[in-house]
C-alpha positions as CSV (number, residue, x, y, z in Angstrom):
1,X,21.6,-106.2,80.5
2,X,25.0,-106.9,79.0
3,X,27.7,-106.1,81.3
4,X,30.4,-103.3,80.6
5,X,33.1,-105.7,79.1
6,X,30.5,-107.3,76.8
7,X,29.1,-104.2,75.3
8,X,32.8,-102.6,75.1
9,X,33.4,-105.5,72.4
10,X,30.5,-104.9,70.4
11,X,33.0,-101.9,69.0
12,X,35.7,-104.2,67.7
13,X,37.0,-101.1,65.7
14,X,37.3,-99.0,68.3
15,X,38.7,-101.6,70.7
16,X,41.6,-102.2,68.1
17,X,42.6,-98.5,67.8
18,X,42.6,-98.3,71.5
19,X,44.6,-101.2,71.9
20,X,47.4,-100.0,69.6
21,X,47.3,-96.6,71.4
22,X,48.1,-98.1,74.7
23,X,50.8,-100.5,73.7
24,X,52.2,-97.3,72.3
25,X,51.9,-96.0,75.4
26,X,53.1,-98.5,77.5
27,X,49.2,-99.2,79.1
28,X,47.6,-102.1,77.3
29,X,46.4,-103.1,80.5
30,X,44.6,-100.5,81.7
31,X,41.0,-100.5,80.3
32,X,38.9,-97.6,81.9
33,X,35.9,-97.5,79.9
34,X,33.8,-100.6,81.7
35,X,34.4,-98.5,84.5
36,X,33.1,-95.2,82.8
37,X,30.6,-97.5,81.6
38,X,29.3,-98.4,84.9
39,X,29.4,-94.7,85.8
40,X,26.5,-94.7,83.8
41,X,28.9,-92.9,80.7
42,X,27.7,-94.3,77.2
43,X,30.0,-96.8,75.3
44,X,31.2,-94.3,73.1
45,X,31.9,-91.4,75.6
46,X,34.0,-94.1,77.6
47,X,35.9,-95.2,75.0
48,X,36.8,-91.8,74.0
49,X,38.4,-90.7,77.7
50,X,40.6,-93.4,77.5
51,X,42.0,-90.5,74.6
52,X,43.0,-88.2,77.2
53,X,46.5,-89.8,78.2
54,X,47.3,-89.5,74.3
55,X,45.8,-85.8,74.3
56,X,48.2,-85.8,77.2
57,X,51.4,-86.8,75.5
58,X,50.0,-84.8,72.2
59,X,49.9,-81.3,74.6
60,X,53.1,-82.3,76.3
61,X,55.0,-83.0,72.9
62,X,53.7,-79.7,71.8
63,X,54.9,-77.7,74.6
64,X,58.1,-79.1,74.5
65,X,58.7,-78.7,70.6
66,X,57.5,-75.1,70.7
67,X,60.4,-74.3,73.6
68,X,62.6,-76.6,72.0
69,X,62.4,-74.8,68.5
70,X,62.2,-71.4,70.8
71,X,64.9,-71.6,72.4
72,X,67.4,-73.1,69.4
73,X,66.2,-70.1,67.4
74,X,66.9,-67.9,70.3
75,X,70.3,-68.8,71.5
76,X,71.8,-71.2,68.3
77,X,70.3,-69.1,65.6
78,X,69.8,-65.4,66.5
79,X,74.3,-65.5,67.8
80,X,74.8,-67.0,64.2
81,X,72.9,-64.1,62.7
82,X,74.8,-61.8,64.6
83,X,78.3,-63.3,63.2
84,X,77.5,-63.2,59.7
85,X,78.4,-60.0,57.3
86,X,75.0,-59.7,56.0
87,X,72.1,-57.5,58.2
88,X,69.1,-58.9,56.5
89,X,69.5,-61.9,59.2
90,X,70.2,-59.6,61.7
91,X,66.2,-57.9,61.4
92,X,65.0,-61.0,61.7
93,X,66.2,-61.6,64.6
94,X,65.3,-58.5,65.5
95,X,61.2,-58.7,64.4
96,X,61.3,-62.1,65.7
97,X,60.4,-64.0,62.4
98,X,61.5,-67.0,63.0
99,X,60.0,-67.1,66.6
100,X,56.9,-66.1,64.7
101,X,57.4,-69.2,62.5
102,X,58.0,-71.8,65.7
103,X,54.5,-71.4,66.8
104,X,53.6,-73.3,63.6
105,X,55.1,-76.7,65.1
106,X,52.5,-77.1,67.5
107,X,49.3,-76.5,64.6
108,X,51.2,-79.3,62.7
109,X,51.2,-81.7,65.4
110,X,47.5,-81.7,66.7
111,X,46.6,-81.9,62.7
112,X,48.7,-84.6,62.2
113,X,47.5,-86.1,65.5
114,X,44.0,-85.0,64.7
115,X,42.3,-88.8,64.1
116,X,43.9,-90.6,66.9
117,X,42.0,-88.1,69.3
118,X,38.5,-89.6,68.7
119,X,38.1,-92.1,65.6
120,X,34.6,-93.0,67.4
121,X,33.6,-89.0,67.2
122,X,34.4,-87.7,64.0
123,X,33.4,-84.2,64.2
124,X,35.7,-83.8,66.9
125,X,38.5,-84.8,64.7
126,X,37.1,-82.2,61.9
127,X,37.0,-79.8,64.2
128,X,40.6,-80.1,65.4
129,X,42.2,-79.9,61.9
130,X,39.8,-77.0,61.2
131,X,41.2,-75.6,64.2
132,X,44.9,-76.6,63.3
133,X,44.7,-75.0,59.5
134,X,43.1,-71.5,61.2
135,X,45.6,-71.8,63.6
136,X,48.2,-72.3,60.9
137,X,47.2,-69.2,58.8
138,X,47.0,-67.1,61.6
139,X,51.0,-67.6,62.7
140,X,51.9,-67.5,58.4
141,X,50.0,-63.9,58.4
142,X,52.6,-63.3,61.2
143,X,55.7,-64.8,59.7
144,X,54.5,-62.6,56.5
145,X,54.1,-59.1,58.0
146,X,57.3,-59.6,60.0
147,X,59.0,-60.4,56.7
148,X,57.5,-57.2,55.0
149,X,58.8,-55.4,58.3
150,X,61.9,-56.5,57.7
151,X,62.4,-55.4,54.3
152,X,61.3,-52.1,55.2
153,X,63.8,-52.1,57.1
154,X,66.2,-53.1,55.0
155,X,65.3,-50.8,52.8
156,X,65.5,-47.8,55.2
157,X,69.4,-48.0,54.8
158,X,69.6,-47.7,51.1
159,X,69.9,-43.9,50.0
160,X,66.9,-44.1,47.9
161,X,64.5,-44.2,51.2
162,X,65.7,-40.7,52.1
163,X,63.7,-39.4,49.1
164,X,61.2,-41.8,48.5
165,X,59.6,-44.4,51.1
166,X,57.8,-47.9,50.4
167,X,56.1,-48.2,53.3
168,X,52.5,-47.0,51.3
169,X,53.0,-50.0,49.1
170,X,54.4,-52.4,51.9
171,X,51.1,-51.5,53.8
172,X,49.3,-52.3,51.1
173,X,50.5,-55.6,50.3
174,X,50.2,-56.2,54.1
175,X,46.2,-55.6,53.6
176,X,45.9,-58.0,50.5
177,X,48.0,-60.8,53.0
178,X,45.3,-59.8,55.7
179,X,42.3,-60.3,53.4
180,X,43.9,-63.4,52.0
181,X,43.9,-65.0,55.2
182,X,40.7,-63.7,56.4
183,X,39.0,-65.6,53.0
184,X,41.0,-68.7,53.9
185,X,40.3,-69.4,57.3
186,X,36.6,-68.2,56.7
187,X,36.2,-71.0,54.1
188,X,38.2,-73.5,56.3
189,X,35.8,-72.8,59.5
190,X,32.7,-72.9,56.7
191,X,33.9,-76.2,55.1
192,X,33.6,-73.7,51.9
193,X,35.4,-72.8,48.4
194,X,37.1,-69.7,48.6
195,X,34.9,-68.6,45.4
196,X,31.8,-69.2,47.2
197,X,32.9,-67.2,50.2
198,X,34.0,-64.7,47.7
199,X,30.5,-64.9,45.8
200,X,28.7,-64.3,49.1
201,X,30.5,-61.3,49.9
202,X,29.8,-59.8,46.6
203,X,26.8,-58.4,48.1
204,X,29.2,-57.0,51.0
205,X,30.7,-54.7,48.2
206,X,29.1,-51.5,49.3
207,X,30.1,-51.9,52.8
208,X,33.6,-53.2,51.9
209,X,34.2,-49.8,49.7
210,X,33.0,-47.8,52.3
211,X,35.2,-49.1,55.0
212,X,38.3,-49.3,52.6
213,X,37.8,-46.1,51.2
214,X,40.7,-44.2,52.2
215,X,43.2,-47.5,51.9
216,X,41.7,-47.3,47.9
217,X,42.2,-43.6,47.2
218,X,45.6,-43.5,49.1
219,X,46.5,-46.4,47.3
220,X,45.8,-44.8,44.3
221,X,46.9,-41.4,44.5
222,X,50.2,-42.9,46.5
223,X,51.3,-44.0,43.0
224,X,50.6,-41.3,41.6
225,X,53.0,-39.6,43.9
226,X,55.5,-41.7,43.9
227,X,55.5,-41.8,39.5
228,X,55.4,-38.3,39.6
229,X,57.7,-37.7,42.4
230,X,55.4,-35.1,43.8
231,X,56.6,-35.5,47.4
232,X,59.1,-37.7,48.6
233,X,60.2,-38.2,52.6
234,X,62.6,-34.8,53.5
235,X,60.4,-32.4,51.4
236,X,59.2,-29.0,52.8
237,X,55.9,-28.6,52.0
238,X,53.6,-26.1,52.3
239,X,49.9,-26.9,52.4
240,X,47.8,-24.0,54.0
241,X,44.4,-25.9,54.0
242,X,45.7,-28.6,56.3
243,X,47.9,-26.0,58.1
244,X,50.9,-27.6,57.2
245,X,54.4,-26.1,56.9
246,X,57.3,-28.2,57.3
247,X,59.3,-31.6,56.7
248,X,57.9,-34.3,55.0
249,X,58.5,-37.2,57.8
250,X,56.1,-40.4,57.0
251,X,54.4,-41.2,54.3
252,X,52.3,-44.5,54.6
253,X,49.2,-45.5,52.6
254,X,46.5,-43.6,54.0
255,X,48.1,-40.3,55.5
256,X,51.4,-38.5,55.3
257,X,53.1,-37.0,58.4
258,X,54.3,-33.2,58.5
259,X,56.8,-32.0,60.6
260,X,55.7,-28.3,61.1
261,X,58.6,-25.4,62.1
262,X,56.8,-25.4,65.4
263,X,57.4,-29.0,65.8
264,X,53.9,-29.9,66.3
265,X,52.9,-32.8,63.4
266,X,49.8,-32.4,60.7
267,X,48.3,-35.3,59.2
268,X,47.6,-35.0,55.7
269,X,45.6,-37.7,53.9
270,X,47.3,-38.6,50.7
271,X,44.3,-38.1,48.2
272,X,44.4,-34.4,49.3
273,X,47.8,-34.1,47.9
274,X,46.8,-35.1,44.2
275,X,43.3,-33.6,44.4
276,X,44.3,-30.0,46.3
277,X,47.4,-27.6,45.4
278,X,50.2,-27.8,47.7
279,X,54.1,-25.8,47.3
280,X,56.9,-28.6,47.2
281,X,60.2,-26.5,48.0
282,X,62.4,-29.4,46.9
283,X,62.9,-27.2,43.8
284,X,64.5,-24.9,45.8
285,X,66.5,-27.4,47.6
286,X,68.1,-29.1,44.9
287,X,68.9,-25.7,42.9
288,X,71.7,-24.7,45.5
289,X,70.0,-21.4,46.0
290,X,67.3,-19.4,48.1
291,X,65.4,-16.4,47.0
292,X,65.6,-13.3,49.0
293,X,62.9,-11.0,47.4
294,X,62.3,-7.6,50.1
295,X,61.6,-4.1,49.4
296,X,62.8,-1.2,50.6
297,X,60.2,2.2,50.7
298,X,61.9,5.1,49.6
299,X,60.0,8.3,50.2
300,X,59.3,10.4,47.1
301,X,59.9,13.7,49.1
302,X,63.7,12.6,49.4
303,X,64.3,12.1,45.2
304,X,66.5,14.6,44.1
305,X,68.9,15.7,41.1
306,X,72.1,14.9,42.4
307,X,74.4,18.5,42.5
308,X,78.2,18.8,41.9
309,X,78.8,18.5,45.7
310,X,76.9,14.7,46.0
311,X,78.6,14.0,42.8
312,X,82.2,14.7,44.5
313,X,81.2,12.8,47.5
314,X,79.3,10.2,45.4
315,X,82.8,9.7,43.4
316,X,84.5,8.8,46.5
317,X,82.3,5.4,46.7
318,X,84.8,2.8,45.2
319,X,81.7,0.6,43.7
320,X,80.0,2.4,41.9
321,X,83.0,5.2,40.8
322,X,83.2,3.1,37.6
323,X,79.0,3.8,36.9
324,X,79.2,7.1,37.7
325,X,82.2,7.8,34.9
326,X,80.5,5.9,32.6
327,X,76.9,7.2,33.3
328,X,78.3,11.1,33.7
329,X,80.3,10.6,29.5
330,X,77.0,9.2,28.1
331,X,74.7,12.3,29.4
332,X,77.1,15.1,28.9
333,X,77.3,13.4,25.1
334,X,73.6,13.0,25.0
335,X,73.2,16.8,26.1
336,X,75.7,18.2,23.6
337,X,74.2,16.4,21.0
338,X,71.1,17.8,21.3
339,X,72.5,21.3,22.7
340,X,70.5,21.0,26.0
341,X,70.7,24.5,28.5
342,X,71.9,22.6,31.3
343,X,70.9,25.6,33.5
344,X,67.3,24.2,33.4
345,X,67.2,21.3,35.5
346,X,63.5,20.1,33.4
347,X,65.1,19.7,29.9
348,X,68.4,16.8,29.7
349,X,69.2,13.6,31.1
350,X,70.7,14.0,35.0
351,X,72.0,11.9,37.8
352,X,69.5,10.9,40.5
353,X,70.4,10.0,44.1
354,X,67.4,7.4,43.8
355,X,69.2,5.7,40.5
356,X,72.5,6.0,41.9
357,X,71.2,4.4,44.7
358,X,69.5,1.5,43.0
359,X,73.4,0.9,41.1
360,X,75.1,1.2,44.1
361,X,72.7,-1.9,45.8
362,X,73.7,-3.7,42.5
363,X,77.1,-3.7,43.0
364,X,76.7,-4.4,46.5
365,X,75.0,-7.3,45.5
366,X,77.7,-8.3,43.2
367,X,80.3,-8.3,45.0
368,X,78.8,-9.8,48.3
369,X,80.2,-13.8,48.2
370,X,76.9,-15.0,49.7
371,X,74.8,-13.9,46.6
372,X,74.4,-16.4,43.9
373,X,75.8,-14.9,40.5
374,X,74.7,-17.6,38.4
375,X,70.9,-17.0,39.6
376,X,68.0,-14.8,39.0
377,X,70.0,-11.0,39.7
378,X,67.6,-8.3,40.2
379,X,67.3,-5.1,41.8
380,X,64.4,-2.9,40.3
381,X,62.1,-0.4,41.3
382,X,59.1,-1.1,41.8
383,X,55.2,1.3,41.1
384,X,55.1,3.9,43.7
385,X,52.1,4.0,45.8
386,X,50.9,5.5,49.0
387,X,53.9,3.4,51.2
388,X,57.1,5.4,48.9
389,X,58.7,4.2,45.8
390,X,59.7,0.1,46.7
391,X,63.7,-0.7,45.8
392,X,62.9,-4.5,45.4
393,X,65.9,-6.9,46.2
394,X,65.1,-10.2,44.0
395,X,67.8,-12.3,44.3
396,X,69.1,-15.8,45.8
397,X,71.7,-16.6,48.4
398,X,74.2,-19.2,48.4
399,X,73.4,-20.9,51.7
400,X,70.1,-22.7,52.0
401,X,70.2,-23.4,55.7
402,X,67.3,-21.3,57.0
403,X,69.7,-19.4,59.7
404,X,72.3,-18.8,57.5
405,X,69.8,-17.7,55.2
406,X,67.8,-15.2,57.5
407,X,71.1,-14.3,58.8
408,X,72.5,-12.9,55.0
409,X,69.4,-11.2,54.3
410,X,69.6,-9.3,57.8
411,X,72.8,-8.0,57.3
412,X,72.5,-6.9,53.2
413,X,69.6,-4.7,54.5
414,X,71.3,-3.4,57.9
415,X,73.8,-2.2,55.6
416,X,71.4,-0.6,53.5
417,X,69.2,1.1,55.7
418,X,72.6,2.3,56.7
419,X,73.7,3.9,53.9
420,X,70.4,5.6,52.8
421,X,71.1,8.8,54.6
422,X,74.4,9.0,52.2
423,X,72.4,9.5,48.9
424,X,70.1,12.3,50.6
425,X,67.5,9.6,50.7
426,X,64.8,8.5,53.9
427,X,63.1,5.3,53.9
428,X,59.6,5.7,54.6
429,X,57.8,5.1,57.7
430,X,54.6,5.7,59.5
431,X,54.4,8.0,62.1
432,X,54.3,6.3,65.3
433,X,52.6,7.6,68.3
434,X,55.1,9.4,70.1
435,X,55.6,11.5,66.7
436,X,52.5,12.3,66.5
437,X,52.4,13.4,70.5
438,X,55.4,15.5,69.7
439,X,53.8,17.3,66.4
440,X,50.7,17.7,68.6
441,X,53.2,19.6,71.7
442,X,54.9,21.9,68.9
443,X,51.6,22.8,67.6
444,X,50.6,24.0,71.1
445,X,53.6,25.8,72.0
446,X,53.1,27.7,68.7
């Protein structure tokens, strides 16, 4: 049997690349692999250990370039950033995109580095650039969603992302980056073309659609909402299937966030807003009004001719003084033309305390600074039905703010209710128990 020595140098090849390795490395003298050898390691085996004080340097290199390029980026770069006028550099630093992008240094080398490792074994140095290249996708899928992160935030400082948001379409392109990368490093790790991969997974296609479903139909019906301007971030909505009632706070591609009034948060997905009904109040938001439409039940029992006594008293009412003088000159014409006996209260036109009413919550209305002039003005009455005769307010105030709001509408129908009584009218109401009780006690006295 040949000795270690003399079967080493039946691998003149691999002798040669060692050599140059170890003058590299400053150990041309040291030869390990008779030794291995005569540990009973095979030739090639032996040959390959003396590798591992390269792999050594390779590992060490790495190390050092990763915190090298770490820690320029972190204490060079990122205090540069923060010096210069512009804030796109300043998210960066802040999503760590370069630091993403230093991690990439280390891939490079052991690729590069890949056929010194084991010329004698080369699977092992196919399987280390295969490695490498994954390992290279992996950290530009990072460096790319931090970039997309960035520009969302960007974006959030411009005025436009207070109405409309891009994160739906940013979330999407962040999929296609993810499915990208998936079909390269597949065919890397396969030794495959990507259009084989891609053939092969045609029969995937089902499963794919099924799992992707609600990315595809938000996708979809996201730009349909955004071409439309359906909903935009800051809406109120109303959506009573979903229980939702509130601000418009996220929209992203699958779901869109609701802010209800009770502060609790609905999830809607973003196919139900194109393929179910939902109330967008932005309408109201953007036409400087909000509608106040109540009733107020009169009871019939209370309508009456208004008599020379109400009409003095009525007169005194500076508002609607100006209706009544009117009103009063077009009847008494009316009657004389057509010679009516004004002693019978059927035939002729007459004043009611219901219509003067009604005129005197017009010009209430119109005089009241929080009403909206320019607006839908209405005050009408309304078919009678077992609840009175309704007065129906329909009109819009001038402060949108929903306690400003509730707080005009409170106080036009305290003063209302208030002033009833004056025209000899009630407002009708339900008995309540007690009334009833007390009825009962009069009846049984009697």
């Amino acid at each position: 049997m040949n000795s270690a020595g003399e079967r080493l140098y039946q691998y003149p090849g691999i002798l040669s690349v060692m050599n140059t390795e170890l003058r590299f490395l400053g150990l041309e003298s040291i030869v390990v692999a008779p030794i291995l050898e005569s540990w009973g390691m095979s030739p090639q085996a032996a040959v390959a250990s003396e590798r591992i004080p390269l792999l050594t340097v390779i590992i060490a290199v790495a190390v050092s370039a990763n915190f090298v390029l770490r820690t320029v980026i972190t204490r060079v770069l990122h205090r540069v950033f923060m010096k210069t006028k512009v804030t796109w550099d300043n998210r960066l630093a802040e999503r760590g995109t370069l630091l993403r992008l230093s991690r990439i240094a280390p891939a490079l080398l052991f690729y590069a580095s890949a056929p010194l490792l084991a010329p004698e074994l080369p699977w092992v140095m196919v399987a280390v650039q295969r490695v490498s290249v994954v390992w290279i996708i992996l950290v530009s899928v990072a460096t790319l969603d931090s970039v997309l992160d960035v520009l969302h935030d960007e974006y959030q400082q411009t005025e436009a992302a207070a109405k409309r948001s891009i994160k739906s379409f940013l979330q999407l392109a962040k999929v296609a980056v993810f499915v990208v990368a998936g079909i390269l490093a597949l065919t890397t790790i396969l030794d495959q073309s990507p259009l084989g991969v891609l053939s092969g997974l045609g029969a995937l296609s089902a499963v794919l659609m099924l799992v992707f479903r609600d990315s595809i139909l938000g996708f979809v019906s996201g730009v349909q909402l955004a071409a439309n301007k359906m909903v935009q971030i800051g809406d109120w909505i109303e959506m009573p299937k979903y229980d939702a009632d509130g601000d418009v706070i996220d929209i992203t591609l699958q779901t869109i966030k609701v802010q209800n009034w009770d502060k609790t948060i609905t999830t809607i997905p973003v196919y139900a807003l194109v393929s179910d009904s939902f109330r967008n109040w932005r309408g109201m938001a953007e036409s400087g009004g909000r509608r106040i439409k109540r009733s107020i039940n009169i009871d019939m029992h209370s309508i009456r001719f208004i008599d020379d006594e109400q009409l003095q008293r009525f007169r005194r009412y500076r508002r609607i003084r100006p209706y009544l003088e009117s009103r009063l000159a077009e009847i008494e014409a009316y009657n004389r033309e057509h010679e009516i006996d004004l002693s019978d209260t059927v035939s002729g036109r007459r004043l009611t305390n219901l219509g003067v009413f009604r005129q005197y919550v017009t010009e209430y209305l119109t005089g009241h600074p929080q009403i909206r002039k320019d607006m839908t003005f209405l005050v009408r009455q309304l078919q009678p039905g077992p609840t009175g005769i309704p007065i129906e307010i329909f009109v819009f105030s001038a402060d949108q703010r929903w306690a400003f709001y509730e707080g005009i509408q409170a106080d036009i129908f305290d003063h209302l209710l208030a002033v009833i009584p004056e025209f000899g009218l009630r407002v009708y109401q339900e008995p309540s128990g007690s009334e009833i009780s007390a009825i009962a006690d009069a009846l049984k006295k009697t």
